[in-house]
N, C-alpha and C positions, 0 to 999 in steps of 0.2 A: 515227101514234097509238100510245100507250102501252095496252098491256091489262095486267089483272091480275086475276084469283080469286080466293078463299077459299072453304073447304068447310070445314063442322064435320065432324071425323074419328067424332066418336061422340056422334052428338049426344042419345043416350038415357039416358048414363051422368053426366051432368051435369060430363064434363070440357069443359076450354074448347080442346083443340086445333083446328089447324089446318091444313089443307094447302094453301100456296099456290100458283101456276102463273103463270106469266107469258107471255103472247102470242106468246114467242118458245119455249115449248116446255118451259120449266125447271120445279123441282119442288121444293119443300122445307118443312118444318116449322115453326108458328111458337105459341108456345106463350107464357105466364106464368112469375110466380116460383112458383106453386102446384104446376105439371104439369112444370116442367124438361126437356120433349125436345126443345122447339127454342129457338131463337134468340127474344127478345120484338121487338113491332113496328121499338121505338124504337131497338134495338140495329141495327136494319136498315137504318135514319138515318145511323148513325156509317159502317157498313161500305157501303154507299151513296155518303155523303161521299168517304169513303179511295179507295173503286174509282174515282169519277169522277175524283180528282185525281192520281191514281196513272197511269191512262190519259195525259191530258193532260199529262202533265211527262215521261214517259216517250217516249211521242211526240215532242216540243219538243227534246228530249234529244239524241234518234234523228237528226232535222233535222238540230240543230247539228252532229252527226257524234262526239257524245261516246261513250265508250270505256267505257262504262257495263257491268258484270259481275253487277251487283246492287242490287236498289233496292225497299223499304220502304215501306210511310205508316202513320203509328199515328194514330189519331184517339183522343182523349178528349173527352168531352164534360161538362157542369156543366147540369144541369134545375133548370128553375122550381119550386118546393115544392108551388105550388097549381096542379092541372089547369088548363089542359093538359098544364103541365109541359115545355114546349117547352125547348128547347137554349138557354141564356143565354151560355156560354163555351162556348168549343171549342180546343181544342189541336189542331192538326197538326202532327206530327214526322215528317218527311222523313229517308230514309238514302241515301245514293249510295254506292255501293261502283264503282270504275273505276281504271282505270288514266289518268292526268293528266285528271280531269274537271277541268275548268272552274270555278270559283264563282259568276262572274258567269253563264255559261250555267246554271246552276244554279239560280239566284236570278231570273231572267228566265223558265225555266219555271217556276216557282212562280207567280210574279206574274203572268203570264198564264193561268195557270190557273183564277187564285182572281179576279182581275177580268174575265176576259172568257170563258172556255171554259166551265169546270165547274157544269153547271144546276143539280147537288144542293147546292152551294156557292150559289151567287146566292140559292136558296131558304133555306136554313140563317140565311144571312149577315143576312135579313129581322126574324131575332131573337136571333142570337148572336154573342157579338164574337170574334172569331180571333184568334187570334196563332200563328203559325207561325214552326216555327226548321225547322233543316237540320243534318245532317253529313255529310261527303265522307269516306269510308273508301279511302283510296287503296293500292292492290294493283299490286305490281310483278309478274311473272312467276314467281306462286305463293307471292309473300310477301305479308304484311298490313304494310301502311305504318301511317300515320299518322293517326288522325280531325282533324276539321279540322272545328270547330261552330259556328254563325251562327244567329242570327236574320235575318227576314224583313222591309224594310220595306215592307209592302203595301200601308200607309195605311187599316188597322183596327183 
């Protein structure tokens, strides 16, 4: 089971912070564009997103045996106008930094990522359409090679 908290930090002063906690022990701030000290809900959506597909392709990576040195996910996201405001689009950009990664290993974690691993993904995906690309930053023994950029076809 997932847990999680919210505490109003002051709740006398009629600001709207936050302090959240999560069942595993963690700690951090979650705030408005009014109050600016932390991160807002939906922002935690996107980097949610990125962590869980970051994990899972990193992992998939690791398996294949790729030579991986550095590695990336930016998420951008596109909301609805009218509350709720949920995620309509979503960009994922993926970066691989390695010495001879693979493309195809590359492209096969992703893709398993986004169709079968990543739960903040299957949840997202419920109302937002993806499109995910990729680059391979290839690094020879202290040099910086070449990028090498793709899209994804994940069939969303």
């Amino acid at each position: 089971m997932i847990e999680a908290k919210v505490v109003l930090t002051q709740p006398t002063r009629g600001g709207r912070q936050f302090v959240a906690g999560t069942g595993s022990g963690h700690h951090f701030i979650l705030d408005d564009d009014q109050g600016k000290t932390g991160a807002k809900p939906i922002e935690l959506v996107a980097v949610a997103l990125a962590g869980c597909t970051a994990f899972d392709v990193i992992n998939i990576l690791r398996k294949k045996r790729q030579d991986v040195t550095g590695y990336e996910v930016r998420v951008e996201a596109e909301q609805a106008e009218a509350p709720p405001q949920v995620f309509t689009r979503v960009r994922i950009h993926h970066v691989v930094k390695g010495h001879a990664v693979d493309k195809r290993a590359v492209e096969e974690a992703i893709r398993l990522s986004e169709e079968k691993y990543c739960s903040v993904g299957a949840m997202v995906q419920k109302t937002a359409k993806f499109v995910t690309d990729y680059e391979i930053i290839a690094e020879e023994a202290g040099v910086h090679g070449a990028t090498e950029a793709a899209a994804v076809p994940v069939g969303h």
